[in-house]
VMD Tcl script that builds the backbone (N, CA, C; Angstrom):
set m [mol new atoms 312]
animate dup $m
set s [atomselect $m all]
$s set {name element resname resid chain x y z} {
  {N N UNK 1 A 61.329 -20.044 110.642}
  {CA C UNK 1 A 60.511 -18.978 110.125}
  {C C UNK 1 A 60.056 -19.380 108.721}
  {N N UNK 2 A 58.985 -19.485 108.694}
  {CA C UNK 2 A 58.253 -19.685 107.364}
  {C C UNK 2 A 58.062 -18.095 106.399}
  {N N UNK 3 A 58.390 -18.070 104.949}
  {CA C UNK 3 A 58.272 -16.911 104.519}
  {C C UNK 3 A 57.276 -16.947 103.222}
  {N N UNK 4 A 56.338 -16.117 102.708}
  {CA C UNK 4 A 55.359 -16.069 102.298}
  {C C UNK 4 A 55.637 -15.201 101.320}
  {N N UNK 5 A 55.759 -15.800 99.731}
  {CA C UNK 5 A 56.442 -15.062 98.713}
  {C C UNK 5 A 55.076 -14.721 98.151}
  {N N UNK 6 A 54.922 -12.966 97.828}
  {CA C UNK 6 A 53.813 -13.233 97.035}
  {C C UNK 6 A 54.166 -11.896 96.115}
  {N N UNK 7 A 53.584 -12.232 94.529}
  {CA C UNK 7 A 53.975 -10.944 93.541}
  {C C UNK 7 A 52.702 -10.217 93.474}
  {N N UNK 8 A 53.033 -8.609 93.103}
  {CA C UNK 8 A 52.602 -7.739 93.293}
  {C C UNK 8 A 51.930 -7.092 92.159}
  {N N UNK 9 A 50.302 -7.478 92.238}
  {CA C UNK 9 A 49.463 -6.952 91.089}
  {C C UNK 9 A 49.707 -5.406 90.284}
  {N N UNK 10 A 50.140 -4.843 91.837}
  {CA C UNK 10 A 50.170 -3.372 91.071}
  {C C UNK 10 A 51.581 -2.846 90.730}
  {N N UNK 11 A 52.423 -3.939 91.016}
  {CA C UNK 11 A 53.959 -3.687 90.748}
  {C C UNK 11 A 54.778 -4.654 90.060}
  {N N UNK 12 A 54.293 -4.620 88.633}
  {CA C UNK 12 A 54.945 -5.644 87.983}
  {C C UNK 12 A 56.433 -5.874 88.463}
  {N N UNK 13 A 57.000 -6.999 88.266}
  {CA C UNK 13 A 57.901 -7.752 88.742}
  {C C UNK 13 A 58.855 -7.512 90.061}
  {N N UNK 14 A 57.523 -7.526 90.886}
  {CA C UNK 14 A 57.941 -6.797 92.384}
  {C C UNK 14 A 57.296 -8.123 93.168}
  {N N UNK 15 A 58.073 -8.527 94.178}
  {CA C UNK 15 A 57.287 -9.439 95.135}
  {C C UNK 15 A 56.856 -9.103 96.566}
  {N N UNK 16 A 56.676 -9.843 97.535}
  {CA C UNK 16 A 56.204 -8.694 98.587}
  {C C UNK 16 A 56.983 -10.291 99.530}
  {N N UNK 17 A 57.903 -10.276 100.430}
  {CA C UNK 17 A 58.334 -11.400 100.761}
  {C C UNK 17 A 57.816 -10.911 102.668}
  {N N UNK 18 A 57.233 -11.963 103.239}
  {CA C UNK 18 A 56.782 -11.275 104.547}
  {C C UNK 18 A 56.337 -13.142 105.268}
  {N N UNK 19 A 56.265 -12.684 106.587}
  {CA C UNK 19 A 56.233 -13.825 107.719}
  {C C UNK 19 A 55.215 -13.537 108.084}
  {N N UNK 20 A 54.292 -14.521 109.100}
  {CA C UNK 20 A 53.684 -14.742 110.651}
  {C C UNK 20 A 54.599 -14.620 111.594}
  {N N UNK 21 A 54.920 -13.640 112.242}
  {CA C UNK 21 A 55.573 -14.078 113.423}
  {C C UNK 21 A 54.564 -14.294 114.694}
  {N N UNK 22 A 55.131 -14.878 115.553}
  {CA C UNK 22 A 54.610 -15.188 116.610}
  {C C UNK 22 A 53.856 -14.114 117.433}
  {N N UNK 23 A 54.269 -12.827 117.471}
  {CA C UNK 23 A 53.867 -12.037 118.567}
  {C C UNK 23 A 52.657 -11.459 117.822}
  {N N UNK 24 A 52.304 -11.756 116.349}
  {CA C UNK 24 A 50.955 -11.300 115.634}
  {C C UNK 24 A 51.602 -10.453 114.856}
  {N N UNK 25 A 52.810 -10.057 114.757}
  {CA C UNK 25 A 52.509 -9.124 113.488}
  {C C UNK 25 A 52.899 -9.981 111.865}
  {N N UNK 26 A 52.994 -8.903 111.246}
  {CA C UNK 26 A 53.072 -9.959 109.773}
  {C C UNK 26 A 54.322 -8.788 108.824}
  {N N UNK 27 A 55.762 -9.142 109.329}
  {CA C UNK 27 A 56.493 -8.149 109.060}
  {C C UNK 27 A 56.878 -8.393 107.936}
  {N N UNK 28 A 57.214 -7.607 105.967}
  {CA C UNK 28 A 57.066 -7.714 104.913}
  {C C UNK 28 A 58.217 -6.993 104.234}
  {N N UNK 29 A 59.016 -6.784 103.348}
  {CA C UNK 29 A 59.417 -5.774 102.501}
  {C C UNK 29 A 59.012 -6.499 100.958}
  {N N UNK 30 A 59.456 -5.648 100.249}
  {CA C UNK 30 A 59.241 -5.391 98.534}
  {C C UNK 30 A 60.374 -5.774 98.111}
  {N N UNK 31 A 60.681 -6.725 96.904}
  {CA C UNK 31 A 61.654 -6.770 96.088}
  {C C UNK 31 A 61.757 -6.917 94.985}
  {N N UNK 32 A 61.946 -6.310 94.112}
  {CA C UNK 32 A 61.791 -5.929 92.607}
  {C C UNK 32 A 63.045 -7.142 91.727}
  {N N UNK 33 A 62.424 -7.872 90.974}
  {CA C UNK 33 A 63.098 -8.546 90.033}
  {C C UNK 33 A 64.575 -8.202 89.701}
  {N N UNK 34 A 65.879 -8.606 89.910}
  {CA C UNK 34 A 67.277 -7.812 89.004}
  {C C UNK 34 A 67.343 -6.632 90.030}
  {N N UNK 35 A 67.195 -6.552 91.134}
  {CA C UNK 35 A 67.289 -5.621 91.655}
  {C C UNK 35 A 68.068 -5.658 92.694}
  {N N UNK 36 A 69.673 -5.076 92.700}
  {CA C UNK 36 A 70.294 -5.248 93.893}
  {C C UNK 36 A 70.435 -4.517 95.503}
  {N N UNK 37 A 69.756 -3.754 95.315}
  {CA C UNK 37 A 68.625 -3.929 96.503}
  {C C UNK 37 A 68.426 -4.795 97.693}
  {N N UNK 38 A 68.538 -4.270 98.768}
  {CA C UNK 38 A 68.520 -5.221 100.116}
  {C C UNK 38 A 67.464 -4.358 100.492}
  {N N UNK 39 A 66.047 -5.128 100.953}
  {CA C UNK 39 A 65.283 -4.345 101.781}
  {C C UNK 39 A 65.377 -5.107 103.268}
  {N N UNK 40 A 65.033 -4.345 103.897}
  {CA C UNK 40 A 64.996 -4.679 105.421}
  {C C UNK 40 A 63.489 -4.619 106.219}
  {N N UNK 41 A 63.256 -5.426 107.295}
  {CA C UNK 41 A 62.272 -5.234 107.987}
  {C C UNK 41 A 62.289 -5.780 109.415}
  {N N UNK 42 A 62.012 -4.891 110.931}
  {CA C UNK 42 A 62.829 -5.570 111.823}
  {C C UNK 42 A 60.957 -5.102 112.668}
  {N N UNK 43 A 60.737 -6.567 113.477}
  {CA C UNK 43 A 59.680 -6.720 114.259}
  {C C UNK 43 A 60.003 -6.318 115.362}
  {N N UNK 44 A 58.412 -5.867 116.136}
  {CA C UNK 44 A 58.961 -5.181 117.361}
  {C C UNK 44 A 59.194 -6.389 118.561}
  {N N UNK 45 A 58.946 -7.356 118.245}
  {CA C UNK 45 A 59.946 -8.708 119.246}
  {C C UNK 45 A 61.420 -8.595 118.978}
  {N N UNK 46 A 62.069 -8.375 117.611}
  {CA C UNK 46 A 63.599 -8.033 117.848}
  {C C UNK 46 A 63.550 -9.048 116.331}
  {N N UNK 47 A 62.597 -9.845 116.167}
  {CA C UNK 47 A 63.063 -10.737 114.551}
  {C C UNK 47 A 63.273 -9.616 113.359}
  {N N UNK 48 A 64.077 -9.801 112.966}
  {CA C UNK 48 A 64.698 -9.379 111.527}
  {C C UNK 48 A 64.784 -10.072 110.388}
  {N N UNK 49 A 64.163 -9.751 109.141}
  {CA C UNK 49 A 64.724 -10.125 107.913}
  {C C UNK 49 A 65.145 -9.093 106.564}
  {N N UNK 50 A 65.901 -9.756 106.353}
  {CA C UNK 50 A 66.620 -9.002 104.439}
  {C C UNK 50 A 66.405 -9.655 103.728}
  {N N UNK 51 A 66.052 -9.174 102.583}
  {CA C UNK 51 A 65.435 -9.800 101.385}
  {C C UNK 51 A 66.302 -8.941 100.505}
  {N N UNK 52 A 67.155 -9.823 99.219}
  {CA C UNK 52 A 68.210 -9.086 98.022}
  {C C UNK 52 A 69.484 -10.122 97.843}
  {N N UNK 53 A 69.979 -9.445 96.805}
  {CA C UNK 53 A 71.200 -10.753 96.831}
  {C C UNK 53 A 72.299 -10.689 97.840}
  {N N UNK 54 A 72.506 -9.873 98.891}
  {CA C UNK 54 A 73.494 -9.205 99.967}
  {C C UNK 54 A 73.087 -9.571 100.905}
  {N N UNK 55 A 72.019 -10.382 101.068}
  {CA C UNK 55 A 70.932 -10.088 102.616}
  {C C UNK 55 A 71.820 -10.382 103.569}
  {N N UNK 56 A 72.293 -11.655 103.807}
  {CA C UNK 56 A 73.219 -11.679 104.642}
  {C C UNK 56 A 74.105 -11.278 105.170}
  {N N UNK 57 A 74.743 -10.641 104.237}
  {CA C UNK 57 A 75.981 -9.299 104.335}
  {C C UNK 57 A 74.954 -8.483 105.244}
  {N N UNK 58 A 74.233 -7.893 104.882}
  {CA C UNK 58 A 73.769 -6.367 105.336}
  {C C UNK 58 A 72.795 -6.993 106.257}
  {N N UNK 59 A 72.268 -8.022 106.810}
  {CA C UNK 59 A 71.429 -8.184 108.023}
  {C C UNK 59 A 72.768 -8.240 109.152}
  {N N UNK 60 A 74.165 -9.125 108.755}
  {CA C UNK 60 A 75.474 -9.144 109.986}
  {C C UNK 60 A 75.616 -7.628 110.227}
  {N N UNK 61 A 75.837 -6.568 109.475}
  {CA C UNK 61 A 76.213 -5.089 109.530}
  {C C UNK 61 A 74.812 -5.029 110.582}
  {N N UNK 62 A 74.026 -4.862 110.001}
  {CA C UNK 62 A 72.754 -3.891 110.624}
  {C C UNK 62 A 72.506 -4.844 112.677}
  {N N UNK 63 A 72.707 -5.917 112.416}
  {CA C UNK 63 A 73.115 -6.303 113.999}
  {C C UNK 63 A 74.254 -5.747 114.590}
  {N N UNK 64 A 75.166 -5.455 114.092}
  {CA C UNK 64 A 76.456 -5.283 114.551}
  {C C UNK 64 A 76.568 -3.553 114.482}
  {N N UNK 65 A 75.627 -2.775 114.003}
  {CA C UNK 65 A 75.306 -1.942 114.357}
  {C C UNK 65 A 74.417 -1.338 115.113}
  {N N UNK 66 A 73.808 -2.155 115.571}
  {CA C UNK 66 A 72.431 -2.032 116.597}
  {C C UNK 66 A 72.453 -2.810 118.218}
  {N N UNK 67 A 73.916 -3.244 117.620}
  {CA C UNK 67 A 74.507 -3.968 118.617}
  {C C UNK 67 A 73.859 -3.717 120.835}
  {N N UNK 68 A 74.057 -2.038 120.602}
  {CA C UNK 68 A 74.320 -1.662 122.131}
  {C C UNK 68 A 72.656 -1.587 122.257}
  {N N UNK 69 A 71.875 -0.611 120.940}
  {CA C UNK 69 A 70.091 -0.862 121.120}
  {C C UNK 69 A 69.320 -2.096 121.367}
  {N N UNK 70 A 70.231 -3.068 121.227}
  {CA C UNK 70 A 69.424 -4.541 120.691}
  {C C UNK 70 A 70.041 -5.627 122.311}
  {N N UNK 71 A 70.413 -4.697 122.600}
  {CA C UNK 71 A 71.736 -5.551 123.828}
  {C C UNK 71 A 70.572 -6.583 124.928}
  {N N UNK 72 A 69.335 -5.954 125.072}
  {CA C UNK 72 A 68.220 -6.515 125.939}
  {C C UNK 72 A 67.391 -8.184 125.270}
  {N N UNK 73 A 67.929 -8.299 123.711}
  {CA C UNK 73 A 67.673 -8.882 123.073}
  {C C UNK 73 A 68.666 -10.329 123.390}
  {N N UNK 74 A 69.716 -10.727 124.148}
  {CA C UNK 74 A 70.409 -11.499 124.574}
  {C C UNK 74 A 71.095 -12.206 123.224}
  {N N UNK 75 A 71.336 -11.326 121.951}
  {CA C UNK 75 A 72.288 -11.769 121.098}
  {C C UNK 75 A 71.156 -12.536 119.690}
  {N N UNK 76 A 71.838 -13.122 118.699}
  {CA C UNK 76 A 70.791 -13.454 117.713}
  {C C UNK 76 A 71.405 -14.669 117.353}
  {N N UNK 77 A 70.129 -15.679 116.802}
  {CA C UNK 77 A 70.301 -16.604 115.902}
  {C C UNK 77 A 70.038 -16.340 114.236}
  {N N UNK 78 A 70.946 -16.607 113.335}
  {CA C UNK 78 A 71.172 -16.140 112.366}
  {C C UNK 78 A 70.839 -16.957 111.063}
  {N N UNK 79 A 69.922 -17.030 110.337}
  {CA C UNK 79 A 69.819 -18.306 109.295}
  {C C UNK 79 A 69.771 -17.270 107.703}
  {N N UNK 80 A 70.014 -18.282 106.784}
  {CA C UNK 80 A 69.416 -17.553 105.663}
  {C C UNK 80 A 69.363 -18.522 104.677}
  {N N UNK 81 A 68.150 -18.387 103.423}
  {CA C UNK 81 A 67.937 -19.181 102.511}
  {C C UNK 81 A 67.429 -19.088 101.630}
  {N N UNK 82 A 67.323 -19.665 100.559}
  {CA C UNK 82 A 66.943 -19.087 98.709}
  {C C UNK 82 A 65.065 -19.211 98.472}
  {N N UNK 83 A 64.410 -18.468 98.408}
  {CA C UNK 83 A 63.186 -18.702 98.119}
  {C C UNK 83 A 63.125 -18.500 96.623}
  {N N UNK 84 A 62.041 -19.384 95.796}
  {CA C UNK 84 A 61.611 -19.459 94.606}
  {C C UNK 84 A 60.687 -18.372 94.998}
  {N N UNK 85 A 60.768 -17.445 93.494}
  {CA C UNK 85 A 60.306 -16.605 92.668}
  {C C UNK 85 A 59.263 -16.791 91.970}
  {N N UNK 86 A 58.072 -15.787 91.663}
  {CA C UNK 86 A 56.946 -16.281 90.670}
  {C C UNK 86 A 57.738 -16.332 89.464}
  {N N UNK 87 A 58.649 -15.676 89.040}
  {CA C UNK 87 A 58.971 -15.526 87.699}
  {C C UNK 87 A 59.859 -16.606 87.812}
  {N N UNK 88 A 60.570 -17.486 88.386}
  {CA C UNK 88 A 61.623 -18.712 88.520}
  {C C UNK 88 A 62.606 -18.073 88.661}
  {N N UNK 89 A 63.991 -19.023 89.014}
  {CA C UNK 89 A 65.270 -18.309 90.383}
  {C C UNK 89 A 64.498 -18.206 91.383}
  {N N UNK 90 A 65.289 -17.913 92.385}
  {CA C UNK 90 A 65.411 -17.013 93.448}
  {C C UNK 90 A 65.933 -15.982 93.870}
  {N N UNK 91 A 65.481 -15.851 95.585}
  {CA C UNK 91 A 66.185 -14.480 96.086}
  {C C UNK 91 A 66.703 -14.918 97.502}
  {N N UNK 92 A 67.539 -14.505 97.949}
  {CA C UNK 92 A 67.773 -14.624 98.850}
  {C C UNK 92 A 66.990 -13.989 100.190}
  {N N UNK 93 A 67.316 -14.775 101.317}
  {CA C UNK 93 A 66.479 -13.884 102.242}
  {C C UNK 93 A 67.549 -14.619 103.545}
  {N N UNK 94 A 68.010 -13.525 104.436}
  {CA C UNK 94 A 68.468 -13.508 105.929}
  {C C UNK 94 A 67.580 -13.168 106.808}
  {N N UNK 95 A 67.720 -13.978 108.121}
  {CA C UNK 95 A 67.048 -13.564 109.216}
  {C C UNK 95 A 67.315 -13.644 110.221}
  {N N UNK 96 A 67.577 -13.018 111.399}
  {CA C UNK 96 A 67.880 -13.358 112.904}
  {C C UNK 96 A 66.510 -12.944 113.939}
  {N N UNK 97 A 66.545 -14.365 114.964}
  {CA C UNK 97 A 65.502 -14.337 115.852}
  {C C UNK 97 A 66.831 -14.104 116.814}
  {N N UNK 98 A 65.993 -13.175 118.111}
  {CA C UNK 98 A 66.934 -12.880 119.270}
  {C C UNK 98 A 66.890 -14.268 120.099}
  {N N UNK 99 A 67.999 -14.226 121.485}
  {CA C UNK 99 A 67.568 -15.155 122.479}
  {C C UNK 99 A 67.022 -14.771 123.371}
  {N N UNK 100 A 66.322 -13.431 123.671}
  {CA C UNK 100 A 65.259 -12.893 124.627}
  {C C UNK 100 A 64.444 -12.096 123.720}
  {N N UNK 101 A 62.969 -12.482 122.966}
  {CA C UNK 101 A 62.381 -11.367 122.397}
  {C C UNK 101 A 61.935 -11.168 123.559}
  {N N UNK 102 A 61.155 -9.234 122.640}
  {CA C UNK 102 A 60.210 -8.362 123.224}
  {C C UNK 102 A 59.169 -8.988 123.270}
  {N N UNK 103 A 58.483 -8.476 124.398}
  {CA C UNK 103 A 56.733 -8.736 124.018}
  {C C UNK 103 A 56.337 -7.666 123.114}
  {N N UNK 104 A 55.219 -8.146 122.671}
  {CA C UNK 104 A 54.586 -7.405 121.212}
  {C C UNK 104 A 54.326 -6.110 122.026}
}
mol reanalyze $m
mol bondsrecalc $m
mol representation Tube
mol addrep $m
């Protein structure tokens, strides 16, 4: 999954972190500079990502709570990794693709 960091004209030190996924949509959340904060965003194929310094923590919870809704989804592959910042650092970002997505 390729992720597409971009900062936010009308929200100083806010970024907008978001994908291409495959089925066409272009799924996004907001993350504000120093902000511990996990946002979430889950595509209607079943891909998920968190963006914050926890992401990983709270993308394992939010599967493991969606566990029995998501069950058609045949389980997830789980990655996560540091994207550079306009302002420099990073942020973290988690994501799981299922082993059966939805169609769009």
């Amino acid at each position: 999954m390729e992720f597409i960091v971009r900062e936010m004209s009308s929200k100083p030190d806010t970024i907008y972190v978001r994908y291409d996924c495959a089925c066409g949509c272009k799924p996004g959340v907001e993350h504000r500079r120093g902000s511990s904060d996990v946002e979430h965003e889950q595509c209607c194929c079943g891909n998920v990502h968190f963006v914050g310094p926890e992401a990983r923590q709270e993308l394992e919870k939010y599967i493991e709570e969606r566990r029995a809704e998501d069950e058609d989804l045949g389980g997830y592959t789980v990655s996560e990794e540091k994207l550079a910042t306009p302002w420099g650092g990073s942020v973290a970002v988690a994501y799981a693709i299922p082993a059966a997505p939805r169609a769009h």
